[in-house]
C-alpha positions as CSV (number, residue, x, y, z in Angstrom):
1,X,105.5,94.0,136.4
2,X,106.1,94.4,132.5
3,X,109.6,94.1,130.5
4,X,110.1,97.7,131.2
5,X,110.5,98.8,135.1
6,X,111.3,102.1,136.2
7,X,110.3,105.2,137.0
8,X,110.1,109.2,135.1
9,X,110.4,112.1,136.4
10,X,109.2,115.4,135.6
11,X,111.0,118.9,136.7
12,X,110.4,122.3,136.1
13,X,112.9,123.5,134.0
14,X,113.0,127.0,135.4
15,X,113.1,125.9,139.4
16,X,114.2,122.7,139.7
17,X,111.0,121.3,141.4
18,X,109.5,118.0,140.7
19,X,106.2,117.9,138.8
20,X,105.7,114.0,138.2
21,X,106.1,111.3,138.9
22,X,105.2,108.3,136.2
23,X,105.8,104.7,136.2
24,X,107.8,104.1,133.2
25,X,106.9,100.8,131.9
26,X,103.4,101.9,131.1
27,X,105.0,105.2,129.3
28,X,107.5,102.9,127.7
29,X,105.2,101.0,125.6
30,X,102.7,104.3,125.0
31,X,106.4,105.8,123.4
32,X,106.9,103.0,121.4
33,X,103.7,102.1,120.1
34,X,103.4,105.9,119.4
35,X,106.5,105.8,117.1
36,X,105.7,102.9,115.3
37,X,102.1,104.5,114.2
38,X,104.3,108.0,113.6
39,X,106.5,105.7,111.0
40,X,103.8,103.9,109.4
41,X,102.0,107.0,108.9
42,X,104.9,108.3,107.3
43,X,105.7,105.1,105.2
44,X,103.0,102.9,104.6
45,X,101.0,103.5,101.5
46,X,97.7,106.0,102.7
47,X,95.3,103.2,101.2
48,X,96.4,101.1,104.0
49,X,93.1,99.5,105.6
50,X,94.5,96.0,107.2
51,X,96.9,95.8,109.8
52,X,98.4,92.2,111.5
53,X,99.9,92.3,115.1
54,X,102.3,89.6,115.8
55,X,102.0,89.6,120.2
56,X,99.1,89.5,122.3
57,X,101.4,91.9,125.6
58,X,101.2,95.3,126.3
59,X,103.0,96.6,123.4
60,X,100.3,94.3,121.4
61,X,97.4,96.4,123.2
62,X,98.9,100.0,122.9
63,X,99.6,99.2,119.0
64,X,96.4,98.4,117.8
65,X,95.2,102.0,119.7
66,X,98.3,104.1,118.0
67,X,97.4,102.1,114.6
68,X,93.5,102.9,114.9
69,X,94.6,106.7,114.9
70,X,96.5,107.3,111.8
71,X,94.5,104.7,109.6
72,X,90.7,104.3,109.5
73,X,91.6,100.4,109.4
74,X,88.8,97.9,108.7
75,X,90.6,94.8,110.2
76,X,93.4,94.3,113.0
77,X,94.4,91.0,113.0
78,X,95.8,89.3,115.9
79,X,98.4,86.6,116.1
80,X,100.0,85.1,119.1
81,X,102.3,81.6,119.4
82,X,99.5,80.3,121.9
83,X,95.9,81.5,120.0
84,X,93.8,81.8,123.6
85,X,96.8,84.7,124.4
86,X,95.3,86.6,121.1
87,X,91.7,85.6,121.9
88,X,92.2,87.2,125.2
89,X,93.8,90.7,124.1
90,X,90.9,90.8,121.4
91,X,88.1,90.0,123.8
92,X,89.9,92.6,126.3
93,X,89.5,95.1,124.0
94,X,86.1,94.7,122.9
95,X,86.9,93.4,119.5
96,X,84.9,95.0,117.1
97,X,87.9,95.5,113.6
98,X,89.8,92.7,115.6
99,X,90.1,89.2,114.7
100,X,92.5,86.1,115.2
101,X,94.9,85.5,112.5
102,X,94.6,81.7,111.9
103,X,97.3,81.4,109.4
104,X,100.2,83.4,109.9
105,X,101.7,83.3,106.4
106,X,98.4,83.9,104.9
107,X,97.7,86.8,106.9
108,X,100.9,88.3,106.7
109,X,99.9,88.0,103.2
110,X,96.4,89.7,103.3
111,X,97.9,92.4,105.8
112,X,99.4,96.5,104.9
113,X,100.8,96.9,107.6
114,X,102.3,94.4,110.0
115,X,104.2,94.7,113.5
116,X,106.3,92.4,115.2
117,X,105.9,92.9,119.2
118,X,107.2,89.4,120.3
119,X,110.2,88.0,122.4
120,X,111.3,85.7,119.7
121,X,114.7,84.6,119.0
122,X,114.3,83.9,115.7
123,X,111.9,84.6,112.5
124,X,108.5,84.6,113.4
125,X,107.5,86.7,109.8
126,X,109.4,85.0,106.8
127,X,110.3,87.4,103.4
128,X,108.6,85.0,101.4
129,X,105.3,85.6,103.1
130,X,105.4,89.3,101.6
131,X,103.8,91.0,98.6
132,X,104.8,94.7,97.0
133,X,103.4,98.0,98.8
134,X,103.6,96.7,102.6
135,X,104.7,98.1,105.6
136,X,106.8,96.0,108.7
137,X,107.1,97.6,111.8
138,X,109.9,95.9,113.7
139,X,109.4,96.4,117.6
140,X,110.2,93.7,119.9
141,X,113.6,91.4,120.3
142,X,116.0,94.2,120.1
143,X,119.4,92.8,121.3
144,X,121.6,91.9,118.6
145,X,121.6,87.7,119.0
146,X,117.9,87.7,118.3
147,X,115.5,88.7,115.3
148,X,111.7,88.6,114.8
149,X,111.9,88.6,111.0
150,X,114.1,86.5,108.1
151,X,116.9,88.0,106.1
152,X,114.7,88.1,103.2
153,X,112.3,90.7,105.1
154,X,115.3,93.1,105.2
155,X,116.8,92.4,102.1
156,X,113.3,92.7,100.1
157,X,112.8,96.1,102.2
158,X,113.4,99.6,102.1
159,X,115.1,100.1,105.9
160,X,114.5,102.7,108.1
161,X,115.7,103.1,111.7
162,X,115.1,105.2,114.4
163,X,119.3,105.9,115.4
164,X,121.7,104.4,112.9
165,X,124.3,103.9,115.6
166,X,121.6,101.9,117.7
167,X,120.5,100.2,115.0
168,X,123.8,98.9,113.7
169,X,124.8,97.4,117.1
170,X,121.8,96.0,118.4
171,X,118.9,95.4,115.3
172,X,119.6,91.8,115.1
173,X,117.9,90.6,111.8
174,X,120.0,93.8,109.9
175,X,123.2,91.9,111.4
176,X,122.2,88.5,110.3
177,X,121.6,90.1,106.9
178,X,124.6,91.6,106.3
179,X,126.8,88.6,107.9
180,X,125.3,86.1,105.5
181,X,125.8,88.8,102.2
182,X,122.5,89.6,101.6
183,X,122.6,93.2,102.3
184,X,125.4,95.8,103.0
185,X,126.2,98.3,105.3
186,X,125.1,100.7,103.5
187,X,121.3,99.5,103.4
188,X,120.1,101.7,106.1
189,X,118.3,103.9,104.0
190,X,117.8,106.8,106.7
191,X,116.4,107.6,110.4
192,X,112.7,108.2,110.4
193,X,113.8,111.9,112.0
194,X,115.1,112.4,108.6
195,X,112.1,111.5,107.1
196,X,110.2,113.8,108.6
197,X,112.5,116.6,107.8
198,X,112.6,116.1,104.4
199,X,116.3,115.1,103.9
200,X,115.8,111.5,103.6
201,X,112.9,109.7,101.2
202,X,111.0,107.7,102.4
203,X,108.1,105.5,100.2
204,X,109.1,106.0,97.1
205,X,106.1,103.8,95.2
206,X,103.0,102.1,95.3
207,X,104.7,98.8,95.2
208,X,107.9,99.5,97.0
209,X,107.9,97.4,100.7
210,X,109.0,99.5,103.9
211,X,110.2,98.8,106.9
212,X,110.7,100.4,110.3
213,X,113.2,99.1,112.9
214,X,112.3,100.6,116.4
């Protein structure tokens, strides 16, 4: 079994029967993975070729196929704590634009666009590590007591969330940021709904970093 266990079900609106049945964890991941690509398609810069995954799970798997869709990326780097985890999701795959990411701050540095799919409890991708015109997707450790990325990620991004409520109570590394004065309240700067709509900006230069908080 995966993180996620459950099930979905399907009705017809208009009688009340049942239609499906679908195991939820796999339609978990497939949901989030698809968000993150719709996010990054709307934020990251559209010159974006080289993406880094930080995870070798599921999510791990189902982002480098929702990536692979909205960029015609020429690398997909993988990085995992233990390196034969991220050997094994690239040979799974079939490899081809994947590759092991041997050092993490270096390839955080080369990467576009990079996304976080880990358990950790604390910073695996460090602010410092960052340069202008890059994209953070922020997926895994979402209770509020743990956080994937530093203070300086968020303080040196442009923060976008997918439920300001949500994110407020449970996107830990926002909490850390604001408890420690590095950001305020305020630095939510919109949901990615709003994005899409047009009533919130979203990239707002070449050089400006983004990041989305799933």
């Amino acid at each position: 079994a995966g993180t996620h266990v459950g099930m979905v079900a399907l009705f017809d609106a208009d009688h009340g029967l049942p239609r499906a049945l679908i195991e939820g964890g796999s339609l978990t991941a497939i949901r989030t993975a698809a968000t993150t690509a719709m996010a990054c398609d709307v934020l990251a810069r559209k010159d974006a070729r080289r993406a880094l995954i930080l995870g070798a799970g599921e999510e791990a798997h189902w982002h480098i196929e929702a990536l692979r869709l909205i960029r015609p990326v020429d690398e997909i780097a993988v990085w995992a704590r233990r390196p034969e985890q991220a050997e094994g999701l690239i040979a799974q795959m079939g490899g081809g634009d994947l590759a092991p990411a041997g050092d993490l701050q270096a390839a955080a540095a080369a990467a576009d666009v990079i996304c976080t799919v880990t358990a950790a409890p604390e910073p695996i991708l460090l602010g410092a590590w960052l340069r202008p015109g890059q994209h953070v997707a922020r997926v895994g450790s979402a209770i509020p007591t743990t956080a994937e990325a530093d203070t300086e990620v968020v303080a040196r991004s442009r923060f976008f969330v997918d439920h300001i409520p949500a994110a407020q109570r449970a996107a830990g590394e926002l909490k850390r940021a604001i408890e420690a004065g590095a950001v305020g309240p305020d630095h939510i700067a919109g949901e990615i709904g709003a994005v899409l709509l047009g009533a919130v900006e979203g990239r707002r230069g070449a050089d400006e970093i983004t990041l989305f908080k799933s």
